[in-house]
N, C-alpha and C positions, 0 to 999 in steps of 0.2 A: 426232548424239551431242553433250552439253555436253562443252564444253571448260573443262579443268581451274578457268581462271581464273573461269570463273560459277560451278561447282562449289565454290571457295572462298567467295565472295560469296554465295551461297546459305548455305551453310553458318551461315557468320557472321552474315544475317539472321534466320536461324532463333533461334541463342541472344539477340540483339536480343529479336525479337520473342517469344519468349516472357518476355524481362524485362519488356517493355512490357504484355504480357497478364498476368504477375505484379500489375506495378501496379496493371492498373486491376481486377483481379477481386476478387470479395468473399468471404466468409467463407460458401461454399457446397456444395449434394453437387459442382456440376460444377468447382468452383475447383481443384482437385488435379489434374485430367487437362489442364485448361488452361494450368498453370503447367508440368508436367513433359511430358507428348506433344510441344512442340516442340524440347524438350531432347534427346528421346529420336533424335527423324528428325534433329535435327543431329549427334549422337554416329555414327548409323549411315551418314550420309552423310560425315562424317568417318573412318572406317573404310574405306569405299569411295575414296575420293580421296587418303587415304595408301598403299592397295596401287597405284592405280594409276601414283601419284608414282614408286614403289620399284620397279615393271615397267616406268617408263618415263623419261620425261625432266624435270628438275627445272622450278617456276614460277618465273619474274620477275616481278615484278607492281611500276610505281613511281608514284606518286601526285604529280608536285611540287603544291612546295611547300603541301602540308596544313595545314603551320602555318608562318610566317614561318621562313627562313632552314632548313628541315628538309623533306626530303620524305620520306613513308610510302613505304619498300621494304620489298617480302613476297617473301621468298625461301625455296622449303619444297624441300628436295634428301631425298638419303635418309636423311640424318639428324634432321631436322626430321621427315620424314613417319614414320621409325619410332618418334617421342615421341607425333607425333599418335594413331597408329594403340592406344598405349596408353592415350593419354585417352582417344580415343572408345569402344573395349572398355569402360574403365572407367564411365565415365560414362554407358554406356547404362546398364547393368546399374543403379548408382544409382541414374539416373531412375527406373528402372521399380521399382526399390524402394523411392524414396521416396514416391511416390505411396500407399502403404501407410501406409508409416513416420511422415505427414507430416501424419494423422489427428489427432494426439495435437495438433497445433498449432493444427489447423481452429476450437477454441474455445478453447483459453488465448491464443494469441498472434495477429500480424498474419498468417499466412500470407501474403498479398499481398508483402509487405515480404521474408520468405525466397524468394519466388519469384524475384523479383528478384535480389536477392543471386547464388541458386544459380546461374542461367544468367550474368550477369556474373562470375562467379570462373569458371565454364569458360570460357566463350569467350576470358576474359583470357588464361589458361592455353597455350591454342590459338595466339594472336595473341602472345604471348612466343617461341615456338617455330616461328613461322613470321619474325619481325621480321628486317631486315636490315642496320640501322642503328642505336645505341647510341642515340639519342635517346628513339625510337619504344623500345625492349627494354626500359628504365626505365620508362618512362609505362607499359605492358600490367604488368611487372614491380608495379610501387606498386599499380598496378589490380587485379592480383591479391591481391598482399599486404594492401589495406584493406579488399577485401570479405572475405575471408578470415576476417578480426579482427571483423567483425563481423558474423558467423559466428560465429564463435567464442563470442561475449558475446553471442545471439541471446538466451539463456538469462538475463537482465540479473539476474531479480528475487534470484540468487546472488551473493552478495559474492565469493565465491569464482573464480565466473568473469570475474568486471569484473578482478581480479588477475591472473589466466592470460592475459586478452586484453591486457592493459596491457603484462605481460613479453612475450609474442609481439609486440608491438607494436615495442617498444622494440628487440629483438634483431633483426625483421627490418629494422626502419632502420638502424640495425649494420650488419648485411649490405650491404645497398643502399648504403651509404657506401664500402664498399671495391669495390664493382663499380663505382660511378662514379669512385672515382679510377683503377682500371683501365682505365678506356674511356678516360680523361681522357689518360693515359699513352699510348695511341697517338693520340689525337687529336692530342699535341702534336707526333709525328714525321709524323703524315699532312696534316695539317690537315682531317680531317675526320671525320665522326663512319657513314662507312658501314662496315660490314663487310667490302665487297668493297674499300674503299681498303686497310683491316688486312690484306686477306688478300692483296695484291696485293705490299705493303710491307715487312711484317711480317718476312721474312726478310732485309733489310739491318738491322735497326733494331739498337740495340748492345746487347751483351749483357747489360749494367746493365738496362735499358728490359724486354727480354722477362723476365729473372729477377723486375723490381717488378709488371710488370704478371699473370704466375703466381702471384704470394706474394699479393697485393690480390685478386684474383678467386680464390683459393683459400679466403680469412677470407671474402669477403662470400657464394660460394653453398655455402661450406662452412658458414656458419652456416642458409642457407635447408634446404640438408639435414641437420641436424641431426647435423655429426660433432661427437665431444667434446673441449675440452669447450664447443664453443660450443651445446650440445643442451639447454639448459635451461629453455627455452622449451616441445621438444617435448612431454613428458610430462605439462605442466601443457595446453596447448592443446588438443591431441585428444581430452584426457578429456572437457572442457568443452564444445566443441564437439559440436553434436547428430549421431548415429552415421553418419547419410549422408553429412555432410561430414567426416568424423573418414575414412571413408572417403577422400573424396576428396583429404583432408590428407595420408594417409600412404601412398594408393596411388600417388601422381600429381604431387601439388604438390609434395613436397620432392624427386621425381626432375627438375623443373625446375634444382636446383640439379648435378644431375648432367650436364643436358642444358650450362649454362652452361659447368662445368667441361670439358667434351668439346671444345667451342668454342673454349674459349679455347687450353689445349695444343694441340690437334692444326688448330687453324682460324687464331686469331686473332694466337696472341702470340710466333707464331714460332719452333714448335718444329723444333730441329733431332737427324738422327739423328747425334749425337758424344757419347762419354761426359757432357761436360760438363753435360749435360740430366739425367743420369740421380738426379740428388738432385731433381727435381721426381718421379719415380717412389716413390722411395723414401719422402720426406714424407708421400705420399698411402698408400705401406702401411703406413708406422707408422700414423700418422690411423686408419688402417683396423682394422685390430690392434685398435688403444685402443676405439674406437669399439664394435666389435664383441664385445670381451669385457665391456666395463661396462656395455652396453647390456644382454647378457642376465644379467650380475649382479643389476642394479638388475631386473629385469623378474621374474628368478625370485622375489622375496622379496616383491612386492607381492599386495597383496588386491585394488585394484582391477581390475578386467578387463580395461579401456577403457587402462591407464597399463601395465597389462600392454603389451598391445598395441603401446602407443606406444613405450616402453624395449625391445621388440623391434625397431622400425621404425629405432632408432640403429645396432640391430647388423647386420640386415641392409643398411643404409648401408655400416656398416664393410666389409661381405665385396663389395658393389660397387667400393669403393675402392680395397681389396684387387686386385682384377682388373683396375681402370683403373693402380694404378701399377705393376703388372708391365710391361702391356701397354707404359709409359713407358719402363722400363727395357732392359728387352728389345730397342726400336726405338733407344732410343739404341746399344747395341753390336751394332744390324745382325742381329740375330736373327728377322727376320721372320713368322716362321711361327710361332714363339716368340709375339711380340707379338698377332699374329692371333686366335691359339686363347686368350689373356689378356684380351682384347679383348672375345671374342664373349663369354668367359665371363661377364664385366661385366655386357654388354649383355643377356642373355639372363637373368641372375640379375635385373636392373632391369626388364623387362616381369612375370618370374614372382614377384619379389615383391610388383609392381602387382596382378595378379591373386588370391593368397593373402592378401597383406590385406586388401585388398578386399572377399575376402569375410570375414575373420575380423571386421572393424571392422560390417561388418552383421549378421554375425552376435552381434557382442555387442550391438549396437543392437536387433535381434529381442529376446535375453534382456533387456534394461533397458524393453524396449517392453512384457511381457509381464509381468515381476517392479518393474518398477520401483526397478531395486535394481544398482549393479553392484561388492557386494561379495560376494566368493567364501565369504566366508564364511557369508554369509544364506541361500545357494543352494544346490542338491542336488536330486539325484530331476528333472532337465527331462526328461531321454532316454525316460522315458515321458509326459511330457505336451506335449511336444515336438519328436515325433521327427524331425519334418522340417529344423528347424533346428540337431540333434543331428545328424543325420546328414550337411551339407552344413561346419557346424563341424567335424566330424571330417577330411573332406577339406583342409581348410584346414590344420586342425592338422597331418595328417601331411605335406602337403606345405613349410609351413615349418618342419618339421623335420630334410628334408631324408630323407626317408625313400621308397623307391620305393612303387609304379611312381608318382608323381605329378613335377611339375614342379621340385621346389626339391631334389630328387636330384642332377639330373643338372645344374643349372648349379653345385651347391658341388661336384659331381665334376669337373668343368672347372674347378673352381679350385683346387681341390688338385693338380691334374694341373701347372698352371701354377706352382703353389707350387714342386711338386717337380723340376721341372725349369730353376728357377733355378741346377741346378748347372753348367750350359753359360755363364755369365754369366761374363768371362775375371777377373771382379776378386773377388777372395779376399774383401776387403772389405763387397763388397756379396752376396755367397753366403751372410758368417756373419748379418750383418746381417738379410736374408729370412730362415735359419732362425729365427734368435731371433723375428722377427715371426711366423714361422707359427705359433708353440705355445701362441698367444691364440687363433688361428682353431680348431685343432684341439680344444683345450677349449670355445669357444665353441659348436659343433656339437654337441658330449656335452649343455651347459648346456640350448640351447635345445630338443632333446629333454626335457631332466624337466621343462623350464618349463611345454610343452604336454602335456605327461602331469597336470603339477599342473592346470592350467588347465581341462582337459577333465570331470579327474576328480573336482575340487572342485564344478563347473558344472554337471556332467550327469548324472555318473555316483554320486555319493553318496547317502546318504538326509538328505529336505529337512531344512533346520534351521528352516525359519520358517513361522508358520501360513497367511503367503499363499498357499505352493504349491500349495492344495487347489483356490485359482480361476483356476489358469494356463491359458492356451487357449494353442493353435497362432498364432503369425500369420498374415497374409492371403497369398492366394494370390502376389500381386502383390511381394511382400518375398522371399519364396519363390522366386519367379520368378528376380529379381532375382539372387540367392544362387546358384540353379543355373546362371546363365550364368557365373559366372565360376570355380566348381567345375569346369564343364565344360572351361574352359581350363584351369583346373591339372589335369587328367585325361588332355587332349588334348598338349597338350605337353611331360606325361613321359611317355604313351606313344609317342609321334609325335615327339620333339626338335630332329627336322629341320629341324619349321615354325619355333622359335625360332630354334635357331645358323643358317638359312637367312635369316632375316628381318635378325637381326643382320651377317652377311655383305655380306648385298646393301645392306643402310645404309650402311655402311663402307668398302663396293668393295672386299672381304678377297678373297684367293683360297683359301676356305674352304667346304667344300660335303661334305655328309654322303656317303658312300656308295651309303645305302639311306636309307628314310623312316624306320626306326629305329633306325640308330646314331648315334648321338652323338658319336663321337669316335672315329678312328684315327692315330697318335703314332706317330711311328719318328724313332729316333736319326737320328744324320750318319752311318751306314752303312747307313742302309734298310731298317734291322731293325725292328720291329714291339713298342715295348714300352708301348703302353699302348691298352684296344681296351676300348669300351661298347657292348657291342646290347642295349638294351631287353627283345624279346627271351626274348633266353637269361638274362638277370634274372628275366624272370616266370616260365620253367620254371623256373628254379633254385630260385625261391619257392614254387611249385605241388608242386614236387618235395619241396620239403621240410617242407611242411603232409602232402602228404601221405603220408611217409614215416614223419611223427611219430605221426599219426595212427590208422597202417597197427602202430606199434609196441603202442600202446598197446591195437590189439584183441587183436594177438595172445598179449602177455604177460599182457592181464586174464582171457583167458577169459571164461565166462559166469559173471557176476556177477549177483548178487540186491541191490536195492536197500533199504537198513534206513534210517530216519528215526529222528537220536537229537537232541536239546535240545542245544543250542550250550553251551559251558563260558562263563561270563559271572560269574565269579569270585565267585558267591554275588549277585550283584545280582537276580536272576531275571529280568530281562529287558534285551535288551540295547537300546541305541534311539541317535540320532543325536548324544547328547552324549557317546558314548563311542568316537567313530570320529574318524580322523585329520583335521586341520584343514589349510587353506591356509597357515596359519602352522607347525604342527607339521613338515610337510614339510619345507618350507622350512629350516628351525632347525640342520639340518649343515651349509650354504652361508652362513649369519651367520655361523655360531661359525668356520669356515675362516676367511673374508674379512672377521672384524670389525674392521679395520682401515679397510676400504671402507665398512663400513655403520656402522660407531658404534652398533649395537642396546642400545636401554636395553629391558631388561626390569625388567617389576615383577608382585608377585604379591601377591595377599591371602588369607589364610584364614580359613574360620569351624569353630567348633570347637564339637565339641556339652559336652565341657566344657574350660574354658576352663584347667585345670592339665593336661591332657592333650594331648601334641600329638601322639598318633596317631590319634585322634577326629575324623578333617575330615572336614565336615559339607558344605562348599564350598570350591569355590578359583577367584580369580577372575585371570585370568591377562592382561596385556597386555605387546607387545613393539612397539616401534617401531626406526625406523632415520633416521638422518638424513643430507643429501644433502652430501655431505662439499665438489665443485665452489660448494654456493653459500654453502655456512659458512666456506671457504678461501678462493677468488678472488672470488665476485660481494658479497657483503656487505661484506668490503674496501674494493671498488673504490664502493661506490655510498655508501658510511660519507667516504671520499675525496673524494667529489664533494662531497657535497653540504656538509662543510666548508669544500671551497675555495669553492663556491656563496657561500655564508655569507659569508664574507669578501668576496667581490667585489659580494655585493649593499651594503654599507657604500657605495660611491660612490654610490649612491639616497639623498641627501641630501633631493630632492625639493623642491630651493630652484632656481629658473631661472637662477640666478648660476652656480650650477656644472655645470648644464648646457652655458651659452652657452659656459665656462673649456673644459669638454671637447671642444666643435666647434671652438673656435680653437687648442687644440693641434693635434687632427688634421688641420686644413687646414696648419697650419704643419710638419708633419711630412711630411704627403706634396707639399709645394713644396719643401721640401727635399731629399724623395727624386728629384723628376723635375730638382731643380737637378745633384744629384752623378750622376744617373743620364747626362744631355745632356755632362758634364764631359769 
């Protein structure tokens, strides 16, 4: 039997090697199966080696010194191995759909060159999440984040996307800056940069030290997962970025940032269970709150599909957050079983949103692969020319809506549960506090239901608006493919839920374990009473029940009825046709006019008139509405109008004359002789 440790090293040769078979293959029928088939055996072998991490006993693995004064330690437990076990799901499923998808590149672009990329941004992914040492977790970290970005910009010959890649760029260096001064912050109390010094440590270190080093790695992988408002990055990247990686952007990479924060609270920075902690809980549900209601703000009022998407990918951040800072709160006032079930819900909402996006982000890469187009407005009429990818988007849709029997039900059912039971929490304070924070959540759940009602029903279900629809074809088998595995998880794990909150459990070492293989959750007060109970289930009866109960009504009260065919009322036009049906923007238009304080919506309108003294005569009318991003007209335009004036200023000492150059080296030497004079004093 391999043992674990070849098992990993295989692994990781595999994404090597097929970067290496990226490079050097050429622009041919067999180039696509060469570049993604070893992507595909390393995701599934990855999959395999994180169940068996999680049934069994954690690796060690340490390299000295790999690079002078640093040695490579790989240390993957069941926390690591439950992050893996979501990229590799994920990433199978992508390979085997990009291999379709990836057509369209075979003669416009290098293929070779994305080949490349793709298996280096997972494996990096991989190799973050298995690191054991602050050194090595930055290097995979950058590693991830630069293929990433160029990725992102793969698409160059758009002005558009070099801008999107440039801000991604810029924000996740940002990020990367507050996690190294985090690391730096116990380095300085350990003197060294392992994990296991921090974890060993961590818990004498002063309470100044773990409070800077929370606040620092909260801004730097709060910015990689896009909570707001450092998210402004996301919604411009993923669009840009080609659909397989938009995928792997928003199912997987930004939960990296989730996987850091996990680490650092509960591993790294020394949490302890006493009130005092409990404002790192709270921080992360406000965070989350915000996150989560603006994200599906911003997401319901767009046209794009792909920025849909993305502005969804902030809010379901939020509701992870949401579950990771209860889980904080909770354990700080000794609530354990409280924490537990706040906890799983977290974790289980962060695998099932991996999956649901997943597929939605390939699924809207199918429709731009097919239509060329990813505005909702140009679109209409897929669901018959389409059906297979209508039908695997609909899955998606309903499960991040949070609607049964699928997957994204029953983890926002676990987190309302947790919501609700912040009232055992003994401080007044923080009771009203969480309420006030849940009544973003609660709305936000309403929100992102009509967001994927718009989304669906603008996409699939209307009649088309543009003469291309007439040469739409199905995608290939292989994208399809792709789509249905990870359908099939969101299927599997709301009817089944157990496999999740089990999975998440045994990560954790929770003492938390389903009943049956379909209930989801059983809750009882501090007397042992029984008040909050999910079985899957008696959900589906209750639904089967009540289709067919409606159903059952409707024969009876109709009777037998004769069927008459009369001409649609069409208000004298005589036919009715696709410019007189609701738009992605008309929808929308009740949620600006609420919240146009959030959106700033200018609308404008033009008329043509058959005669020109008559203004009931309109002949046409030509209608546009936009919105503007209120975070980068407020704080980022600011701050970068700021900079680059102080910039300005400071480039003045570039005289560009050697005189003052050599004036500027002889201060600084005389200044810091002077510091080491008063420092020796």
């Amino acid at each position: 039997m391999i043992s674990d440790l070849v098992l990993f090293q295989v692994i990781v040769l595999l994404f090597l090697g097929g970067a290496m078979l990226g490079l050097a293959s050429r622009n041919g029928r067999f180039a696509r199966p060469i570049i993604f088939i070893p992507p595909m055996i390393g995701s599934a072998l990855a999959v395999l080696f994180s169940i068996d991490i999680l049934t069994g006993k954690p690796l060690s693995w340490i390299v000295p010194n790999m690079v002078p004064f640093f040695n490579l330690e790989v240390f993957v437990d069941g926390v690591s191995a439950f992050f893996m076990l979501m990229i590799g799901i994920v990433s199978f499923a992508v390979s085997l759909y990009s291999i379709g998808y990836s057509r369209e590149y075979q003669v416009t672009k290098r293929i070779s060159v994305f080949g490349f990329l793709f298996n280096v941004f997972v494996v990096s992914m991989l190799l973050v999440v298995s690191s054991n040492n602050g050194f090595f977790f930055l290097v995979f970290w950058e590693l991830m984040s630069l293929t990433s970005f160029f990725l992102v910009i793969y698409d160059h010959d758009k002005e558009e996307n070099i801008k999107s890649g440039m801000t991604y760029l810029v924000m996740t260096h940002f990020g990367t800056a507050f996690i190294f001064v985090s690391f730096l912050l116990g380095y300085l109390q350990t003197g060294s940069l392992s994990f296991d010094s921090l974890r060993n440590s961590s818990p004498s270190f002063p309470f100044l030290i773990k409070n800077l080093m929370f606040v620092f790695a909260f801004v730097g992988f709060g910015t990689k997962a896009g909570i707001v408002p450092l998210h402004t990055w996301l919604p411009k990247a993923h669009p840009s970025a080609p659909s397989n990686i938009s995928a792997l952007m928003s199912a997987v990479m930004i939960k990296m940032g989730i996987y850091g924060l996990v680490r650092i609270v509960f591993d790294l920075a020394g949490f302890g269970a006493t009130p005092d902690f409990a404002w790192w809980g709270m921080l992360m549900v406000v965070a989350g709150s915000a996150s989560a209601l603006i994200g599906v703000l911003y997401a319901i009022v767009e046209r794009d599909i792909k920025r849909v998407l993305a502005y969804s990918s902030i809010e379901n951040i939020g509701i992870i957050l949401i579950g990771l800072g209860l889980s904080v709160i909770f354990a700080s006032y000794h609530l354990a079983s409280l924490s537990a079930l706040a906890l799983v819900a977290s974790m289980f909402h962060t695998i099932n949103h991996a999956f649901f996006k997943g597929l939605l982000f390939m699924g809207a890469g199918s429709v731009v692969y097919a239509t060329h187009t990813k505005d909702m407005e140009k679109l209409g009429g897929l669901v018959r020319l389409m059906p297979w990818t209508s039908l695997l988007f609909l899955v998606g849709a309903i499960s991040i809506s949070g609607l049964p029997p699928f997957n994204g039900f029953v983890s926002e059912w676990l987190a309302l549960q947790a919501l609700l039971s912040s009232s055992q929490i003994p401080s007044t304070i923080l009771q009203i506090s969480i309420a006030f924070a849940s009544l973003p959540l609660a709305l936000t759940i309403g929100l992102a239901a009509g967001t994927f009602v718009r989304l669906f029903a603008m996409t699939f279900l209307s009649k088309a608006r543009s003469k291309f629809s007439l040469n739409i074809r199905e995608v290939s088998r292989n994208m399809i493919a792709g789509m249905a595995i990870l359908a099939s998880a969101c299927a599997l794990f709301g009817i089944v839920p157990s496999l999740g909150i089990s999975l998440s459990s045994t990560a954790f070492h929770l003492p938390y374990q389903p009943s049956s293989p379909f209930d989801a959750v059983s809750l009882q007060n501090a007397s042992g009473k029984s008040f909050a109970n999910l079985s899957m289930p008696v959900v589906a009866m209750m639904l089967s029940g009540m289709a067919l109960a409606v159903f059952g009504f409707i024969r009876v009260m109709s009777g037998k009825t004769t069927k008459t065919t009369y001409g649609t009322w069409d208000c004298g036009f005589g036919n009715l046709n696709e410019r007189m049906e609701y738009t992605a923007t008309s929808l929308s238009q009740p949620i600006r006019a609420v919240f146009k304080a959030l959106f700033k919506s200018h609308n404008e309108s033009d008329k043509e008139l058959y005669v020109r003294t008559n203004p009931y005569l309109v002949k046409s009318i030509i209608f546009k509405s936009s919105t503007r991003n209120i975070f980068e007209e407020n704080l980022y335009n600011p701050i970068v109008s700021s900079t680059i004036l102080v910039l300005d200023k400071i480039r003045k000492i570039q005289t560009g004359k050697i005189n003052s150059y050599l004036l500027y080296i002889m201060l600084t030497i005389i200044l810091l002789l002077l510091f080491v004079r008063l420092s020796h004093a």
